[in-house]
TORKOL-4160 file (C-alpha; in steps of 0.2 Angstrom, whole numbers, padded with zeros to 4 digits, m for minus):
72
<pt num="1" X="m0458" Y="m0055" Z="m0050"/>
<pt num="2" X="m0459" Y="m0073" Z="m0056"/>
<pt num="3" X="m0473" Y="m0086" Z="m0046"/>
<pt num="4" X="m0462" Y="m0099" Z="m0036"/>
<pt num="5" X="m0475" Y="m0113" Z="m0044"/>
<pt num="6" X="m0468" Y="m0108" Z="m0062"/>
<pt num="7" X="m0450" Y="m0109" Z="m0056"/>
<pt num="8" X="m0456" Y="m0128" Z="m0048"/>
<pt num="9" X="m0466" Y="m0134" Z="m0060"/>
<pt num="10" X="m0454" Y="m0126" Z="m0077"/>
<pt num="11" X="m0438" Y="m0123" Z="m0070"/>
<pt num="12" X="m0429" Y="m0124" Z="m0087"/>
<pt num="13" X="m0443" Y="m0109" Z="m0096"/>
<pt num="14" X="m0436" Y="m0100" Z="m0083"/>
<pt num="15" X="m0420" Y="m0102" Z="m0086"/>
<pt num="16" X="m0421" Y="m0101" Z="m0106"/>
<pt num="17" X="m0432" Y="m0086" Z="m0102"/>
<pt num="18" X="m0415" Y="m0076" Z="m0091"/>
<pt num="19" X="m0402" Y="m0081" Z="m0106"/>
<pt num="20" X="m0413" Y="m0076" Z="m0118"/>
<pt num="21" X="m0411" Y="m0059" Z="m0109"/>
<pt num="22" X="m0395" Y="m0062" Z="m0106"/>
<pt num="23" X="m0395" Y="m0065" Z="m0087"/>
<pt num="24" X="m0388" Y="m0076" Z="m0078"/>
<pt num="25" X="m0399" Y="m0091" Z="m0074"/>
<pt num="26" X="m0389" Y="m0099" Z="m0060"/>
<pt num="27" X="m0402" Y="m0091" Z="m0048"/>
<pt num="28" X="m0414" Y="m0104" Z="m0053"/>
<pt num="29" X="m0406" Y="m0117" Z="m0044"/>
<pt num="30" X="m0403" Y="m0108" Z="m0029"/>
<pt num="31" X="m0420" Y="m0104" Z="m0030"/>
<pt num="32" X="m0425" Y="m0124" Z="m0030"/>
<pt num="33" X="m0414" Y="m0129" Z="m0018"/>
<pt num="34" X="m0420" Y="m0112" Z="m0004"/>
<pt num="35" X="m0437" Y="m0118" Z="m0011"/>
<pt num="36" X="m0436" Y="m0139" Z="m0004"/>
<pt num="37" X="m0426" Y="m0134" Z="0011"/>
<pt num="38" X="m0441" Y="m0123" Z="0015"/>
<pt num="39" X="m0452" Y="m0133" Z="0014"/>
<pt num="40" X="m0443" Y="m0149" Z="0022"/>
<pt num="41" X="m0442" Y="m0137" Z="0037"/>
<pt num="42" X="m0462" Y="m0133" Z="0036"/>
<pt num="43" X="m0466" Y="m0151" Z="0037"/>
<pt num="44" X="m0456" Y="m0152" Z="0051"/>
<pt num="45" X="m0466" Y="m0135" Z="0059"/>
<pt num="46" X="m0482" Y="m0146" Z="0059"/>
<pt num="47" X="m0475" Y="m0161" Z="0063"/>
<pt num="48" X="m0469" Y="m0152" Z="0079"/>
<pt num="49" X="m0484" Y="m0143" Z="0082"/>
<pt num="50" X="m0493" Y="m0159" Z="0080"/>
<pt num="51" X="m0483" Y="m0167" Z="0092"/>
<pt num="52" X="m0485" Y="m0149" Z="0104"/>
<pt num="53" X="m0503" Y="m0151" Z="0102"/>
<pt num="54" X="m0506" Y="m0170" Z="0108"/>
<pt num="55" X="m0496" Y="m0167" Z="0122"/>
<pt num="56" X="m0504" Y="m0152" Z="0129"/>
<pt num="57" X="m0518" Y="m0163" Z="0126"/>
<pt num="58" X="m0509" Y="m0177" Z="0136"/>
<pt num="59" X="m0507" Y="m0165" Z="0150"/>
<pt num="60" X="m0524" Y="m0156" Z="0151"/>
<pt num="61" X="m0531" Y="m0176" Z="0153"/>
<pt num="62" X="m0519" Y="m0180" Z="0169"/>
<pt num="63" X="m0525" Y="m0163" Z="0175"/>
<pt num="64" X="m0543" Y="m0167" Z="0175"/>
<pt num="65" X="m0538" Y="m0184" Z="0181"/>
<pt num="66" X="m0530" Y="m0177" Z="0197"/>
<pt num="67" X="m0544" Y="m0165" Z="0200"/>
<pt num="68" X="m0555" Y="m0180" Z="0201"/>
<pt num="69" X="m0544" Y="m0188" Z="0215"/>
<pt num="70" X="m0543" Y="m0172" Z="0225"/>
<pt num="71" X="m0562" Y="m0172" Z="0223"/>
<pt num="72" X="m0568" Y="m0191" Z="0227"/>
């Protein structure tokens, strides 16, 4: 099993290395291109959990803020 960092950092060792044993090296690519998609959608993951967070953060301060109301 090859490391997803040396397909990323030396696709074309890769792909030199799978002709010299006489595969096919198209893989490679599709590799690269599963490989930015995900991590595109990763960053969109924390970015939506970031969001997710500050507004259960948001909420939890109205909350204490209408318990104070309730309670003056």
């Amino acid at each position: 099993m090859l490391d997803i960092n040396l397909i990323r950092e030396q696709p074309d060792v890769v792909r030199k290395a799978m002709k010299d044993r006489q595969m096919d090296a198209s893989p490679v690519d599709s590799i690269l291109q599963l490989d930015e998609k995900r991590r595109s959608l990763l960053t969109e993951v924390e970015r939506m959990k970031a969001e997710r967070n500050a507004v259960s953060k948001e909420i939890s301060q109205f909350e204490r803020r209408g318990r104070q109301k309730v309670e003056d």
